[in-house]
N, C-alpha and C positions, 0 to 999 in steps of 0.2 A: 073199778073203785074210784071215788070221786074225791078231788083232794078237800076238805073245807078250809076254809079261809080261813085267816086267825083276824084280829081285828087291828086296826095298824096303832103303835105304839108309837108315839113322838119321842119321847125319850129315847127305846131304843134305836128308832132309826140314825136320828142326832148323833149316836154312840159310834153305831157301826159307819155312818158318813165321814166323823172324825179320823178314827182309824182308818180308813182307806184313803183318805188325803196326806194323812201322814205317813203313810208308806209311800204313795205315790212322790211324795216330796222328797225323801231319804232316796229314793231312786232314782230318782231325777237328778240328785244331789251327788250320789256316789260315781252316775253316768258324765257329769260335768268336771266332778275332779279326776278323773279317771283319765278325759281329755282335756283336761288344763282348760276346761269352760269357761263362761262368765254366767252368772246370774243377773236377771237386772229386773230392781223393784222400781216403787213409787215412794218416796218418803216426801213427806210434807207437800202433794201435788209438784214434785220433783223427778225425775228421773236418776236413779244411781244405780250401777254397776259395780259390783262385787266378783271378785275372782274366785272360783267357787272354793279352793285351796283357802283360801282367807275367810270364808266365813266362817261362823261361830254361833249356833243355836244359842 
């Protein structure tokens, strides 16, 4: 039996990509305060470090 393809939908892709970054990131996030991590972004072409205990969604 042969699977047929569905036709790909941007929207929902967009959907299901969101959700899974945002899990990946809540995990990321739980594994970092868990071991007293740091995070570290880019704000304004800057570099900064956050203590993942200190961050706030």
């Amino acid at each position: 039996m042969e699977r047929e393809e569905k036709p790909f939908n941007p929207v929902l892709f967009k959907r299901k990509l969101k959700k899974g970054l945002d899990l990946s990131f809540k995990k990321l996030l739980e594994t970092k305060k868990k071991n007293d991590g740091v995070l570290v972004f880019s704000r304004n072409g800057k570099i900064v470090k956050i203590k993942a205990r200190d961050f706030v969604k």
